[in-house]
Backbone bond lengths (Angstrom), bond angles and torsions (degrees), N, CA, C in turn:
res aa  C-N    CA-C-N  psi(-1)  N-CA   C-N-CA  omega(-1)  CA-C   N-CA-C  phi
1 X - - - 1.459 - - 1.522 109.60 -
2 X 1.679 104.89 108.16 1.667 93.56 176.84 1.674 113.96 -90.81
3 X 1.432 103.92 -3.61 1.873 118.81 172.69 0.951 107.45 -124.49
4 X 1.782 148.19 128.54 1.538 126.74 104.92 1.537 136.27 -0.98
5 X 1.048 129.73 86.23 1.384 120.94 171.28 1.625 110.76 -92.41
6 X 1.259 126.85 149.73 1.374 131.99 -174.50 1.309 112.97 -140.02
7 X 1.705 125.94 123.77 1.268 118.39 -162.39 1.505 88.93 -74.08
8 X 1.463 111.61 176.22 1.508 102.17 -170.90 1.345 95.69 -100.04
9 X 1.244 144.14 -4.10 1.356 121.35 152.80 1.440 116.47 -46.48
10 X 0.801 131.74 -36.59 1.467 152.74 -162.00 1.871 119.08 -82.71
11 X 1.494 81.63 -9.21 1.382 96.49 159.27 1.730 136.46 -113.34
12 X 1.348 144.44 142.88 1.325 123.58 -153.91 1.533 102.24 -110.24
13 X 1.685 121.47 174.23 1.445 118.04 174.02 1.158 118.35 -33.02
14 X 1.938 121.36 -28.08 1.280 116.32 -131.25 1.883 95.64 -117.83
15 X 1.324 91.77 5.84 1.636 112.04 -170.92 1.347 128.06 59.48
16 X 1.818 108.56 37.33 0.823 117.79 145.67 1.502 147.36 -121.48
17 X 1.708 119.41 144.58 1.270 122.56 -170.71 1.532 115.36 -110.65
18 X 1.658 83.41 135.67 1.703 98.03 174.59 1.271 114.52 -99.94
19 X 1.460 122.57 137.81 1.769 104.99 162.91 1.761 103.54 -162.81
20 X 0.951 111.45 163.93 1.662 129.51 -152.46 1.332 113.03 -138.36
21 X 1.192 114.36 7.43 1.135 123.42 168.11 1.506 130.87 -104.51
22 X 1.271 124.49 178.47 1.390 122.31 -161.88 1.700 115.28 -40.94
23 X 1.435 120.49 -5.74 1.566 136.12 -168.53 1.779 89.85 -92.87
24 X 1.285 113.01 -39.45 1.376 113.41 -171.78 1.719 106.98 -70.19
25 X 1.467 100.93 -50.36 1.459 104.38 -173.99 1.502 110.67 -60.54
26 X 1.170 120.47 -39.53 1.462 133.42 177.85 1.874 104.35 -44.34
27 X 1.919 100.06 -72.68 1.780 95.55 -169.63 1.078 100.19 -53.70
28 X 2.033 140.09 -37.53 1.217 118.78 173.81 1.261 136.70 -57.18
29 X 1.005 121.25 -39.49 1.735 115.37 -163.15 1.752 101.91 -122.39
30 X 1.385 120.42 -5.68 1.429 112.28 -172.24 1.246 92.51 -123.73
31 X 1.435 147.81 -20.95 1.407 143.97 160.48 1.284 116.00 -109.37
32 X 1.357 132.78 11.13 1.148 123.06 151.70 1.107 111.55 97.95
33 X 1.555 129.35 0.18 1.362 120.78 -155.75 1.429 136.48 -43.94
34 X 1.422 137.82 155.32 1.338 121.73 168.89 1.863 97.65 -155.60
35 X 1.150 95.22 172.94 1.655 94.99 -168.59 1.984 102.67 -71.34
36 X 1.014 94.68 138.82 1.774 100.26 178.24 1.471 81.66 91.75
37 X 1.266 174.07 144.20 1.312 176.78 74.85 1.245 90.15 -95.52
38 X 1.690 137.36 148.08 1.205 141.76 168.81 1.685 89.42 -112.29
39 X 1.487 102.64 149.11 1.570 100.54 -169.75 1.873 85.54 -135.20
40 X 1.472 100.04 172.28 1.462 112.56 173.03 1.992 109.11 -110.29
41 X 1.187 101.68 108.92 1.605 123.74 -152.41 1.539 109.32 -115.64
42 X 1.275 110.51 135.19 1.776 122.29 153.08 1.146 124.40 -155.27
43 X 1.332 102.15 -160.09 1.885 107.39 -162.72 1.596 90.95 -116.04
44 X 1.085 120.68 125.14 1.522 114.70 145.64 1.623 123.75 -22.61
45 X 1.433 128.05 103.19 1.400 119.03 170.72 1.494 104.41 69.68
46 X 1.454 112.64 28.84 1.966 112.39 173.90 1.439 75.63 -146.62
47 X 2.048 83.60 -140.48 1.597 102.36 -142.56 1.640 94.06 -101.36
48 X 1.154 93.12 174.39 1.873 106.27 176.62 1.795 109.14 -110.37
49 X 1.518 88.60 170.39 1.684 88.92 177.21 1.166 105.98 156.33
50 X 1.230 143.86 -156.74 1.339 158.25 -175.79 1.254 129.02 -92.45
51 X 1.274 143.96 159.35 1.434 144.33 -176.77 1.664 100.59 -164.92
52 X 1.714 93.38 126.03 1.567 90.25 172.47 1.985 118.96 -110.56
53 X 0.825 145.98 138.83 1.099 143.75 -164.54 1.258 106.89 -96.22
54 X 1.806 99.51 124.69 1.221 137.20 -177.56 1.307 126.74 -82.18
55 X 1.330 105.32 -33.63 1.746 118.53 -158.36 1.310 106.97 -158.78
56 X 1.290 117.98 114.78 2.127 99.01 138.74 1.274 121.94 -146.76
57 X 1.308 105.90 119.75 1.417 137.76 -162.13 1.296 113.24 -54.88
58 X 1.047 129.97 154.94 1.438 139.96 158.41 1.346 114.37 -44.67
59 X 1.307 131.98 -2.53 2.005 119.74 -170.39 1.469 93.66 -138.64
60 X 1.565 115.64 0.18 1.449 110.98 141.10 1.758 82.95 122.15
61 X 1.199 148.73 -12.50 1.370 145.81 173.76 1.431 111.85 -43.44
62 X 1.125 112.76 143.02 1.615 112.22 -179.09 1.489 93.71 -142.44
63 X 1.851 104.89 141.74 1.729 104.61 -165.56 1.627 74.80 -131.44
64 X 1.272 102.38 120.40 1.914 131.40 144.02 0.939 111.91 -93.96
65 X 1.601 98.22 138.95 1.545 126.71 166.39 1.032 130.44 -86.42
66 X 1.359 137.65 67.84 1.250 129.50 -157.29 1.651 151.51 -83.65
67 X 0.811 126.17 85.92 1.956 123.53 175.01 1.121 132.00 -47.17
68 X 1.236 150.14 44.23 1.278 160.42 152.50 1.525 120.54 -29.33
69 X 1.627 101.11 96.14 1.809 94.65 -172.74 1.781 98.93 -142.54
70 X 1.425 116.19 -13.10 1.312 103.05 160.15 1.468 128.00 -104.88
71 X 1.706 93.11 -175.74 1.671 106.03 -161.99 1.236 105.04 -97.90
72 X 1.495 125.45 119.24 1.184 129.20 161.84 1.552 137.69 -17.46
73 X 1.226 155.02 -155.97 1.358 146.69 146.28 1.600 74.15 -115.91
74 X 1.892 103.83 152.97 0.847 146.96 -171.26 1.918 96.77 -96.65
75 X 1.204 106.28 147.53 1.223 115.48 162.10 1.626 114.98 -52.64
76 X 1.393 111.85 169.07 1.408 102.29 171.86 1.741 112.04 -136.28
77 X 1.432 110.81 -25.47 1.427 140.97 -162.12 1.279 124.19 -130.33
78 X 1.724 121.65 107.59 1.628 135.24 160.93 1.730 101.05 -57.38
79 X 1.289 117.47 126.08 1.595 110.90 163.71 1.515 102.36 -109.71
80 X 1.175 100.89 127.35 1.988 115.51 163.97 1.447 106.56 -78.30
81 X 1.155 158.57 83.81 1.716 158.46 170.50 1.124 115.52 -65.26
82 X 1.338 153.76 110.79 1.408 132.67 140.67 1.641 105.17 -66.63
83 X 0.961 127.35 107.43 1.371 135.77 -164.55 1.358 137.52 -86.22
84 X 1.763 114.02 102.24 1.577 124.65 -168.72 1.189 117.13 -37.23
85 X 1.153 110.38 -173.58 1.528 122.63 -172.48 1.964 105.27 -64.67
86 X 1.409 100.77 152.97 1.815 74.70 174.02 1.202 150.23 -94.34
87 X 1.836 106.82 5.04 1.436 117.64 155.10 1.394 104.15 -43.19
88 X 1.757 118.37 -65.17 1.285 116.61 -173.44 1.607 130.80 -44.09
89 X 1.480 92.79 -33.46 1.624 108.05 -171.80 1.249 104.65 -76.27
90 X 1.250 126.98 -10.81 1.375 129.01 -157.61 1.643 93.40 -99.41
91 X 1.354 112.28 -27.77 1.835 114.26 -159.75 1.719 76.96 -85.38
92 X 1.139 142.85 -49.52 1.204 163.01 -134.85 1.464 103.20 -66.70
93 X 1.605 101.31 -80.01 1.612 124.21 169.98 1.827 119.17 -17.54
94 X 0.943 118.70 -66.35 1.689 133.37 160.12 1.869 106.07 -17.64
95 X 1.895 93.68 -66.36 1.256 101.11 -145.11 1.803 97.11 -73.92
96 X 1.248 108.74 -46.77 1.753 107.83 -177.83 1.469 94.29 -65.06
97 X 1.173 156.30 16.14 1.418 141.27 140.34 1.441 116.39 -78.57
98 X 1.332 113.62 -34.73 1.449 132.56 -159.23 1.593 102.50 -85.34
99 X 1.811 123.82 -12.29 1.342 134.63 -159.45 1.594 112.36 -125.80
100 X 1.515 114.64 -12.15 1.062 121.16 167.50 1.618 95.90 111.01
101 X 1.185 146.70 58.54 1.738 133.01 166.70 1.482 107.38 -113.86
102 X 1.101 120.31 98.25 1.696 138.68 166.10 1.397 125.41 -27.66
103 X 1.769 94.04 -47.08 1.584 104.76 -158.11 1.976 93.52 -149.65
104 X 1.511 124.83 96.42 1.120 107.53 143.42 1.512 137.58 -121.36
105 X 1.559 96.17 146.16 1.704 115.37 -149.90 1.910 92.11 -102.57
106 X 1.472 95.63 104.69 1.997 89.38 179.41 1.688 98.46 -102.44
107 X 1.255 83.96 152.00 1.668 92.11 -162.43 1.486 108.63 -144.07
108 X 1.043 126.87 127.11 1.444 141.99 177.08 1.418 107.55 -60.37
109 X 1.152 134.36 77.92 1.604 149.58 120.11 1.408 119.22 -42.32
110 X 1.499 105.32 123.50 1.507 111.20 -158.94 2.070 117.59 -56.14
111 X 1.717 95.45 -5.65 1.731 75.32 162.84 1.077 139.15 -116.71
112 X 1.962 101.85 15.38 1.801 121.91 154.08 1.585 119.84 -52.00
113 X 1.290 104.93 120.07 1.464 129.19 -178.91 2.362 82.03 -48.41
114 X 1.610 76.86 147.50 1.639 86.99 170.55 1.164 109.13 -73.61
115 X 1.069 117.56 -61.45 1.429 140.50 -154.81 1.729 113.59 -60.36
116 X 1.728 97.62 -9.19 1.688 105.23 166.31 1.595 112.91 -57.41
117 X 1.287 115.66 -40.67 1.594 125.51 -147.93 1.720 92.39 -77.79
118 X 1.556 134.13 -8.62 1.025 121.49 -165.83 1.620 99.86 -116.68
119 X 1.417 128.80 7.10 1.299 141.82 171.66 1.192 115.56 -62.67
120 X 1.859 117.93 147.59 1.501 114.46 -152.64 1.851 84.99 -94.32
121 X 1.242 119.19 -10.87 1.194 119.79 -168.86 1.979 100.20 -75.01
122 X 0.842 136.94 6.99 1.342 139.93 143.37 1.618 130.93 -75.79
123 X 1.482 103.41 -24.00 1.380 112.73 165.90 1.293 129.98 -60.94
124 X 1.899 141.99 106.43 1.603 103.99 -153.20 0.892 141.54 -92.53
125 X 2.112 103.44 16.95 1.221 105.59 154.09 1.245 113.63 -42.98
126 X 0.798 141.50 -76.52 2.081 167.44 -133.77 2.053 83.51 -72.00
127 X 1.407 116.33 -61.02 1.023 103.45 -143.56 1.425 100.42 -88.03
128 X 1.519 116.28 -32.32 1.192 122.51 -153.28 2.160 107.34 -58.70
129 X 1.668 102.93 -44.56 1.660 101.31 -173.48 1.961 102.75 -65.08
130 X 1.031 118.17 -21.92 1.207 120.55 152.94 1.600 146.60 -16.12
131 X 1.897 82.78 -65.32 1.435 88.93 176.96 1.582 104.01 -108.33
132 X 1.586 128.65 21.50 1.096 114.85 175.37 1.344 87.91 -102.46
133 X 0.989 126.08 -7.08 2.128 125.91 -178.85 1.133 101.62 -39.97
134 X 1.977 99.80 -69.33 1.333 135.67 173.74 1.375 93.25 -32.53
135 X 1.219 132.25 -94.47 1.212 129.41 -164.89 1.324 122.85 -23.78
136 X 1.428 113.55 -50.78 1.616 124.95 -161.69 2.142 91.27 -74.07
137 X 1.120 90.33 -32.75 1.697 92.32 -163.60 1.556 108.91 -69.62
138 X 1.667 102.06 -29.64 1.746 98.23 -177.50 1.574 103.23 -97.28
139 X 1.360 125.91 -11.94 1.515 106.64 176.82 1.296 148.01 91.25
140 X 1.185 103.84 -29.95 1.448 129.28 -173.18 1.802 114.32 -99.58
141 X 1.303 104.86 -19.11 1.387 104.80 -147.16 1.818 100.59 -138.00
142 X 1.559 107.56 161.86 1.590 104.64 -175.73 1.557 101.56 -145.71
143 X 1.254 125.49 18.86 1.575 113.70 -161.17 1.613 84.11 -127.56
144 X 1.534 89.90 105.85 1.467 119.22 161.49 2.177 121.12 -31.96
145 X 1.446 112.19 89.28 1.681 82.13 -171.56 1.570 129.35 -41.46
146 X 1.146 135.21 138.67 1.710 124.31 164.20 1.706 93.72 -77.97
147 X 1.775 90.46 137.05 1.235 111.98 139.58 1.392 129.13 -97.47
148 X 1.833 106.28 137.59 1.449 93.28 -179.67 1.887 85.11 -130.60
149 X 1.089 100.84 145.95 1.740 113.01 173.94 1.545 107.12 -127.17
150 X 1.722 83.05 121.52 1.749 102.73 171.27 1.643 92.98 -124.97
151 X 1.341 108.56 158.12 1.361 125.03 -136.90 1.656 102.20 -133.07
152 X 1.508 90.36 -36.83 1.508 102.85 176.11 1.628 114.68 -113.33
153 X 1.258 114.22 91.28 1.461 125.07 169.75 1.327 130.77 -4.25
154 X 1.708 94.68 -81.78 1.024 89.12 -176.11 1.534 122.66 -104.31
155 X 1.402 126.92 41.10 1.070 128.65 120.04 1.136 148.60 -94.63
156 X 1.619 103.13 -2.50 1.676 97.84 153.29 1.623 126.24 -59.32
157 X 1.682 94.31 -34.19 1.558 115.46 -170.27 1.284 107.01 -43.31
158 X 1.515 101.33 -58.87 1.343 106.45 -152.02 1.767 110.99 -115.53
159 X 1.458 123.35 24.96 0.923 146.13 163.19 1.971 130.44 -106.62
160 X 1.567 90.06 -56.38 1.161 104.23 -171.65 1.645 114.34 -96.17
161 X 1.614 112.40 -33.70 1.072 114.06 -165.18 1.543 141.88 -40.50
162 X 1.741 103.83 -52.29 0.885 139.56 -152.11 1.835 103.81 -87.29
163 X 1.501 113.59 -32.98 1.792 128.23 153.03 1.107 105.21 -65.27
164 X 1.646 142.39 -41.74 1.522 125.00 176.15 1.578 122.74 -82.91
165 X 1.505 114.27 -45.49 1.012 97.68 140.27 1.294 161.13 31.21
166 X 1.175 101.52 -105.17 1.987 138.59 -171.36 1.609 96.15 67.54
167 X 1.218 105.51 159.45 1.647 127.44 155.71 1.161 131.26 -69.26
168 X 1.218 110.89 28.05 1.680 103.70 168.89 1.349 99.14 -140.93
169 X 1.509 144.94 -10.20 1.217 163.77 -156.11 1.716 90.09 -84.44
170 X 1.574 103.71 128.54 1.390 113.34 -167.56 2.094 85.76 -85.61
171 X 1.375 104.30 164.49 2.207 92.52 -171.75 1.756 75.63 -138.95
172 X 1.398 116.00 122.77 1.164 110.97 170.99 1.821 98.40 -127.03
173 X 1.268 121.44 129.57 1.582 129.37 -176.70 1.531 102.36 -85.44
174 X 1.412 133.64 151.63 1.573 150.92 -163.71 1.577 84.51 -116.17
175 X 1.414 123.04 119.05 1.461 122.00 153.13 1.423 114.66 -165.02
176 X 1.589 104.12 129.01 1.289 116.09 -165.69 1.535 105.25 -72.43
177 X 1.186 98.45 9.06 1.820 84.78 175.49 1.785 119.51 -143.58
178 X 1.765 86.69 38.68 1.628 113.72 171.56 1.665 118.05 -49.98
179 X 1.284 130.84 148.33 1.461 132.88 -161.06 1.796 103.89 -74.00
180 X 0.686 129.24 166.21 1.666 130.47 168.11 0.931 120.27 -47.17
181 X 0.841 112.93 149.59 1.746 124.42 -157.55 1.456 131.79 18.73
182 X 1.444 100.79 34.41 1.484 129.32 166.97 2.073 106.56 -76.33
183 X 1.282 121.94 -21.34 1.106 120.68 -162.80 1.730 110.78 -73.08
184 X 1.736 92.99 104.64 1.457 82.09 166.27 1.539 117.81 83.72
185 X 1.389 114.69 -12.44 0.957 112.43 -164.39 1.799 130.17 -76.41
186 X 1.329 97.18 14.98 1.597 108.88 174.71 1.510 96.30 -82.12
187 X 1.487 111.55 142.14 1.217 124.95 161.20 1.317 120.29 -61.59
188 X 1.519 131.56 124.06 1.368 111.74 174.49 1.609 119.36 -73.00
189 X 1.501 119.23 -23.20 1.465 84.60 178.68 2.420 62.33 -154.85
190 X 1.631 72.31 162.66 1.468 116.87 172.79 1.808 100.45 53.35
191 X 1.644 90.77 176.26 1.491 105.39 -161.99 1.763 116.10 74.97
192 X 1.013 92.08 28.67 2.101 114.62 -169.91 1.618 115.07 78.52
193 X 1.320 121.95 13.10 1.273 124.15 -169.18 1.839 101.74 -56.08
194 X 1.979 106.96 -34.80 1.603 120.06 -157.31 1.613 74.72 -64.93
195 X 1.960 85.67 157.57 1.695 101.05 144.99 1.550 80.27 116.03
196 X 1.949 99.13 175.83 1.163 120.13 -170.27 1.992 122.12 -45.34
197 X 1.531 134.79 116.46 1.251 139.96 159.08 0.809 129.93 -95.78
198 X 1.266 128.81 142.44 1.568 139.15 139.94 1.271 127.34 -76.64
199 X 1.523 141.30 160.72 1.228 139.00 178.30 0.853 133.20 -148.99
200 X 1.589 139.97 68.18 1.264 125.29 -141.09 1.822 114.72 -110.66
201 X 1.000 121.64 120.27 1.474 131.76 -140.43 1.580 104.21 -138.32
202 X 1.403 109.94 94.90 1.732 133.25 -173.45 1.447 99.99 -69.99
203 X 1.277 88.48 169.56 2.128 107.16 169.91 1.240 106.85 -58.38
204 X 1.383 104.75 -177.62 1.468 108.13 -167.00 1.075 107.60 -88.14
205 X 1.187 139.08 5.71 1.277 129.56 -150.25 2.093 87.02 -125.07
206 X 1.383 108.23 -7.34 1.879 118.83 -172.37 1.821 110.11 99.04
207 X 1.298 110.73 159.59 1.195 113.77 153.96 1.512 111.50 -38.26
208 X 1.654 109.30 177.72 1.225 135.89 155.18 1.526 113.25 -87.82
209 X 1.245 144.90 131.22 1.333 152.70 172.69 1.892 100.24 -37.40
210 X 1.192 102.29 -54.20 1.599 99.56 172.77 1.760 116.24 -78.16
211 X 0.916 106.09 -10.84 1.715 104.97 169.08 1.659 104.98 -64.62
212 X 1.662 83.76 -53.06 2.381 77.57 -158.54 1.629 82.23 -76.77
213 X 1.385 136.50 -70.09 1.853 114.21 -177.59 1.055 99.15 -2.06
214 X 1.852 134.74 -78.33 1.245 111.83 -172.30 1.368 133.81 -51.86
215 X 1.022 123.66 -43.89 1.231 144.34 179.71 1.723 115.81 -52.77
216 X 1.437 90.22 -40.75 1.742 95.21 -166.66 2.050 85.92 -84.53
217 X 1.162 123.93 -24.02 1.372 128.79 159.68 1.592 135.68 -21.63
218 X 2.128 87.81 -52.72 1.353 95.18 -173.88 1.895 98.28 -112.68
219 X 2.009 110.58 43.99 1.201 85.46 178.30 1.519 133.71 122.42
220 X 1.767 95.62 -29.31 1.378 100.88 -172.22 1.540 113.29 -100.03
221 X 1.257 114.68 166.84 1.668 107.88 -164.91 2.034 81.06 -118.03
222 X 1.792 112.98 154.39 1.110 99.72 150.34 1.708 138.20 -101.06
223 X 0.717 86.54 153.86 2.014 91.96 -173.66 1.461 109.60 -120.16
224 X 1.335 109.86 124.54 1.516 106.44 173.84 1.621 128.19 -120.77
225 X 1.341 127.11 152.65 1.739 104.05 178.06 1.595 121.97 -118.29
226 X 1.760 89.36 43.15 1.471 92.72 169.76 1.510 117.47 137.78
227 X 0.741 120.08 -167.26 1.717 124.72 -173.98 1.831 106.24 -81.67
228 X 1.919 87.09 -41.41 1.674 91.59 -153.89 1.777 99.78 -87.90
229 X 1.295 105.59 138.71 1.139 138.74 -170.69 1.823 96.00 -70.78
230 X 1.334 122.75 103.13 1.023 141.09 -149.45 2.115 92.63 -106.40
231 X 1.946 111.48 147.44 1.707 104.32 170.73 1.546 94.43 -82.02
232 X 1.590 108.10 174.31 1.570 95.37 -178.76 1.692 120.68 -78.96
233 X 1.150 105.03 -35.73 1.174 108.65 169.88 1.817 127.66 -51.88
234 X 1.480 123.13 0.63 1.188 113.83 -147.29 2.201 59.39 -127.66
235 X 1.309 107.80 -60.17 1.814 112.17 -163.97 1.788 103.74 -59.01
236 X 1.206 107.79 -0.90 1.731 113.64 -164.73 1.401 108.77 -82.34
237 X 1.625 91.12 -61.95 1.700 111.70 -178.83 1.450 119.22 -85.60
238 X 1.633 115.20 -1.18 1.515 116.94 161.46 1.429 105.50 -105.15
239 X 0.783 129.58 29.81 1.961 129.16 179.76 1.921 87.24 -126.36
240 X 1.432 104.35 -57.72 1.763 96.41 179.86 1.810 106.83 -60.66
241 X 1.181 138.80 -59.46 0.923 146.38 -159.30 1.724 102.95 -71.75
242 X 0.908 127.96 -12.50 1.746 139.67 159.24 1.454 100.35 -90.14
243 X 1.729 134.51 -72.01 1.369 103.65 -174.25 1.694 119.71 -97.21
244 X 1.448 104.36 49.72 1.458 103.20 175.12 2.032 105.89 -73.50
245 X 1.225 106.20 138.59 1.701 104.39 169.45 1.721 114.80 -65.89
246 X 1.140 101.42 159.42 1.511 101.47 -170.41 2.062 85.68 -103.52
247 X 1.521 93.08 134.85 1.429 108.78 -168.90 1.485 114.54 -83.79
């Protein structure tokens, strides 16, 4: 954790937060905490800033004081998922918080295991402390990603897409079996590369030829990073971490 984040229930009139949980054990024994400690602090889905430590109790509670007066980094990236197994999704979740993804939409592409859609790891209890991990781990940022799950492809494609979206959002498709000199070939930053993305990132095994048709339908170009047939989790966070904008 390179931040404290604190849901704002969790904070009082007086702007201070208590908590006893794995955030507590952390400033204790992995940052050292002690009373007067200045810490690096925010709000869930608000602002960031500082917190100095007030208290920690005997049953392990730790009370920050907190200052909250800056602005988060903003998301930068919609992710499209056909979505791995959910051990994987689970290692996964963290990192697209930790990289900047706003909004990811997992979607049943015909070579998602069925048996994903009935996983407790969709529930947001399960998922939600997940992607605030992510959050706490990258630092910069407080806006929880939304998950939204559509189930049926290609009517999200060609129904929903194009309203979530927006029209100015550059849509670049992930496929290991992109045309020549298709690889990669988006700029990661400048020459207009900055500004609103899409990302749409198949099973491991690639889209279906009629998946990206659709896709390249509503817009999207394909991009690939190579010959070798990449897991998703490993092709996810090296496709974001190549076209992340420079801030």
């Amino acid at each position: 954790m390179n931040r404290i984040l604190f849901e704002p229930d969790e904070i009082d009139d007086a702007g201070v937060a208590r908590v006893r949980d794995a955030r507590a054990a952390h400033i204790v024994n992995v940052l050292h905490g002690t009373v007067g400690l200045t810490l690096k602090t925010g709000e869930v889905n608000g602002l960031l800033g500082t917190g100095e430590i007030t208290a920690i109790a005997s049953d392990g509670e730790v009370a920050v004081q907190v200052r909250h007066t800056d602005a988060p980094l903003a998301p930068w990236v919609d992710l499209i998922l056909a979505p791995p197994r959910p051990r994987v999704m689970k290692r996964l979740l963290p990192q697209l918080a930790t990289l900047g993804v706003g909004r990811l939409i997992l979607v049943g592409a015909q070579k998602v295991e069925k048996d994903f859609w009935g996983a407790t790891l969709l529930k947001e209890a399960i998922y939600r402390p997940l992607l605030i991990d992510g959050l706490m781990q990258g630092a910069v940022a407080s806006r929880v990603p939304e998950i939204l799950v559509r189930r049926n492809f290609r009517t999200f494609v060609q129904d929903e897409l194009d309203a979530l979206a927006g029209a100015s959002a550059r849509r670049i498709v992930a496929h290991p079996y992109a045309d020549g000199g298709a690889r990669a070939a988006e700029p990661p930053r400048g020459d207009g590369a900055d500004g609103p993305l899409v990302l749409a990132v198949g099973p491991e095994g690639g889209w279906t030829e009629a998946e990206v048709a659709l896709l390249e339908a509503k817009g999207f170009v394909r991009r690939s990073l190579g010959p070798r047939i990449l897991r998703t989790d490993t092709a996810t966070v090296a496709l974001l971490a190549r076209l992340v904008p420079a801030d």
